[in-house]
C-alpha positions in Angstrom: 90.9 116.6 96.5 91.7 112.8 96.1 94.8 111.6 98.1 97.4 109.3 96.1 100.5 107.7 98.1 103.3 106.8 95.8 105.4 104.1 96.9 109.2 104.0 95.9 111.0 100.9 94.6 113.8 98.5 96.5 117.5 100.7 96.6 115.0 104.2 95.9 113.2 106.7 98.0 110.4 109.4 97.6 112.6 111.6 95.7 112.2 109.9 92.7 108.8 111.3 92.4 109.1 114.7 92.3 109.2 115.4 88.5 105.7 113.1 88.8 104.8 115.3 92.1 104.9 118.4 90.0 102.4 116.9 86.9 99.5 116.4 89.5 99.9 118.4 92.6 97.7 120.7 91.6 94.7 117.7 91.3 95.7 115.4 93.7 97.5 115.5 97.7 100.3 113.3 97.0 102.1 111.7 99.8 105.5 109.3 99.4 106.2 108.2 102.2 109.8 106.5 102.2 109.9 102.8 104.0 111.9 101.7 106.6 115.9 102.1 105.8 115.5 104.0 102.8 115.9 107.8 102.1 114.5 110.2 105.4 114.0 106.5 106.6 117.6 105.7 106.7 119.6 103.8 109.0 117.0 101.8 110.8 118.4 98.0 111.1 115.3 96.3 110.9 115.6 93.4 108.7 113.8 94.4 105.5 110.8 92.6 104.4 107.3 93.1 102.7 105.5 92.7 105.8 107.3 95.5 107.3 106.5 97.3 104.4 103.0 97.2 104.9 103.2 97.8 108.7 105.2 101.4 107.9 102.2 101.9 105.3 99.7 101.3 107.7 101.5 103.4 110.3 101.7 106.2 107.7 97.6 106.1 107.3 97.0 106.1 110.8 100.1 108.8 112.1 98.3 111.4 108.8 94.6 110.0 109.8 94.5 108.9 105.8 90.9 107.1 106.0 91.3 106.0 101.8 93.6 106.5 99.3 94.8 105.2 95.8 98.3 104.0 95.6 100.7 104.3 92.6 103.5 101.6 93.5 106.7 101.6 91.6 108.6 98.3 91.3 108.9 96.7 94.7 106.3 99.7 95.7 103.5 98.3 93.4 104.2 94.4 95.2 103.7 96.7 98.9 100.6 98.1 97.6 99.2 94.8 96.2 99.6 93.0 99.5 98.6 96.0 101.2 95.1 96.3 99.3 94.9 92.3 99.8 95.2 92.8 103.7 93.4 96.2 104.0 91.3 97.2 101.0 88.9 99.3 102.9 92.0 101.7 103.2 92.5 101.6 99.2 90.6 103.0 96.5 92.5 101.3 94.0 96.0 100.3 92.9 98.5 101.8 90.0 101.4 99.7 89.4 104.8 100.2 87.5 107.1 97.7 86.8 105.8 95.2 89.3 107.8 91.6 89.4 104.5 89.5 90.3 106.2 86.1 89.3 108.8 85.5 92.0 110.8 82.1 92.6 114.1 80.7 93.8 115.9 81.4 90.4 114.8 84.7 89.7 115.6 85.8 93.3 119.1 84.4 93.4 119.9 85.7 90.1 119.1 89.3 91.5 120.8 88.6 94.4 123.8 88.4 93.1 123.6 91.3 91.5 123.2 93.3 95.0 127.0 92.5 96.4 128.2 96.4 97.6 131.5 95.5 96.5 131.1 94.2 93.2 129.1 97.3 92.3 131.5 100.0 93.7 133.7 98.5 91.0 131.0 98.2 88.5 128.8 100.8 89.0 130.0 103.5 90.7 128.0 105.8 89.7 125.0 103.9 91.0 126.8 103.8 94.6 127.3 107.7 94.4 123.2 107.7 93.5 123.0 105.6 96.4 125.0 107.5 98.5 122.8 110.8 98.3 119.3 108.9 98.2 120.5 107.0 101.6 123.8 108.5 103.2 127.1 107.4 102.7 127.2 105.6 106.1 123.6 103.6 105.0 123.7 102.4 101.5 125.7 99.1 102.3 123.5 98.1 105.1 120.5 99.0 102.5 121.5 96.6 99.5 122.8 93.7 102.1 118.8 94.0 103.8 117.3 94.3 100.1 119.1 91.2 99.0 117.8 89.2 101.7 114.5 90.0 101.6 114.6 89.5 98.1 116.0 86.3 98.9 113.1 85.2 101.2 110.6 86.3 98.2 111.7 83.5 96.6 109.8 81.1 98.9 107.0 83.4 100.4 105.5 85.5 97.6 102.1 86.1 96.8 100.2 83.5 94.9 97.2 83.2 92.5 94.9 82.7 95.5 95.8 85.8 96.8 95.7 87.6 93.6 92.2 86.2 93.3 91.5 87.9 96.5 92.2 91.6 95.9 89.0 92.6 94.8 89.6 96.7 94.3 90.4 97.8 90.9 93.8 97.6 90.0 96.0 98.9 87.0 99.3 96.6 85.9 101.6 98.9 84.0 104.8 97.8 82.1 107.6 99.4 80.1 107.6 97.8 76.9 111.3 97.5 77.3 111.5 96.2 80.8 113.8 93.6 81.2 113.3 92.5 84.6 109.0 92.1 84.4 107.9 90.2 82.0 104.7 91.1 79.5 103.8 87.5 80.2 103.5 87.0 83.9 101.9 90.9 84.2 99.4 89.8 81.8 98.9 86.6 84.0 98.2 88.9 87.0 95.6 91.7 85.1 94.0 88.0 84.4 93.8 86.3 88.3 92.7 89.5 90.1 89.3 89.9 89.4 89.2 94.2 88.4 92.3 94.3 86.6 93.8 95.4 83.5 97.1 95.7 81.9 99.0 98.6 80.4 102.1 99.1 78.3 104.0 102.2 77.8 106.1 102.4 74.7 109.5 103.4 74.9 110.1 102.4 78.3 112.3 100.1 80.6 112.7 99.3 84.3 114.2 102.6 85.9 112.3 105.0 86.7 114.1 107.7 85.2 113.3 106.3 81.4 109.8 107.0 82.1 108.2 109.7 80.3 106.3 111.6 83.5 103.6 113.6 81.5 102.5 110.5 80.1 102.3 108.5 83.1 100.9 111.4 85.2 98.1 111.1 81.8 97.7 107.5 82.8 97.6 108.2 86.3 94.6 111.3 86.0 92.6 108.4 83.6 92.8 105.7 85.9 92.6 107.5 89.8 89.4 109.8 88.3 
């Protein structure tokens, strides 16, 4: 049985792939692992960042002796496992990602970061805080948005490029909601194009959460591509 490690987005955890879980348990050992400050993970005070990403994916292959795997990354977990499979891609079979942001800069970055001030959003979105409160603990979620703002804030200097793109020679699937707001068609298409086994693929009827994905059709997408 093939082993798959889904990797949760920035402000998620692994419990937002257990409707997904239950489509392909049966076919696959999935593993998602949460990263550092997030869900199980909570309430460590590293200072969030890609790298450290990578390092608490590598620690989770060595710690469950994981000698290959594919990786299905959602949002900010497809840009872990694209750097990942660029620094270790002995260690991956190949890559699924969902809602990816692969064109980062300053402007993009600080236009999110705004967005990710705890205050603002209790007034806002409060029901997005009480989500956050149950994925991360009440005492957590703060420190978790002030950490994911500035490491979204540093990928707007040090962000992959179209060298390393180039460079990540396993096969690799870009998926995109044809809604998405936040990932544009243009710049995932730009991606599929720079790494050398790529290719691109829209689902219809789909923005950037998670929850407006239809699972049995991505867990279709998922059997295609991993087999």
């Amino acid at each position: 049985m093939k082993t798959l490690i889904f990797l949760h987005g920035a402000l998620g955890s692994s419990q937002q792939f257990e409707a997904l879980k239950q489509q392909l348990k049966s076919e696959y050992n999935i593993l998602t692992p949460d990263f550092s400050g997030h869900g199980s993970n909570a309430g460590n005070d590293t200072p969030f960042s890609i790298e450290l990403f990578v390092e608490d994916l590598l620690k989770y292959f060595r710690k469950n002796n994981i000698e290959k795997a594919g990786i299905f990354g959602y949002s900010m977990g497809g840009y872990v496992a694209l750097n990942f499979a660029l620094l270790y891609p002995k260690k991956v079979q190949s890559v699924f990602t969902l809602a990816t942001k692969l064109n980062w800069n300053v402007t993009f970055a600080e236009k999110e970061v705004k967005m990710l001030d705890p205050m603002k959003m209790k007034d806002k979105i409060p029901a997005f805080v009480t989500h956050l409160k149950n994925l991360h603990g009440s005492d957590h979620w703060i420190e978790l948005v002030n950490n994911t703002a500035k490491m979204i804030s540093e990928l707007g200097f040090d962000h992959l490029t179209t060298i390393d793109f180039q460079a990540i020679s396993i096969p690799v699937r870009l998926a995109l909601g044809d809604k998405d707001v936040m990932v544009s068609a243009a710049e995932t298409l730009e991606v599929s194009h720079a790494i050398p086994n790529a290719d691109m693929l829209t689902l219809s009827n789909t923005s950037h959460p998670f929850e407006s994905v239809n699972t049995l059709n991505l867990a279709n997408e998922i059997k295609t591509f991993f087999n």
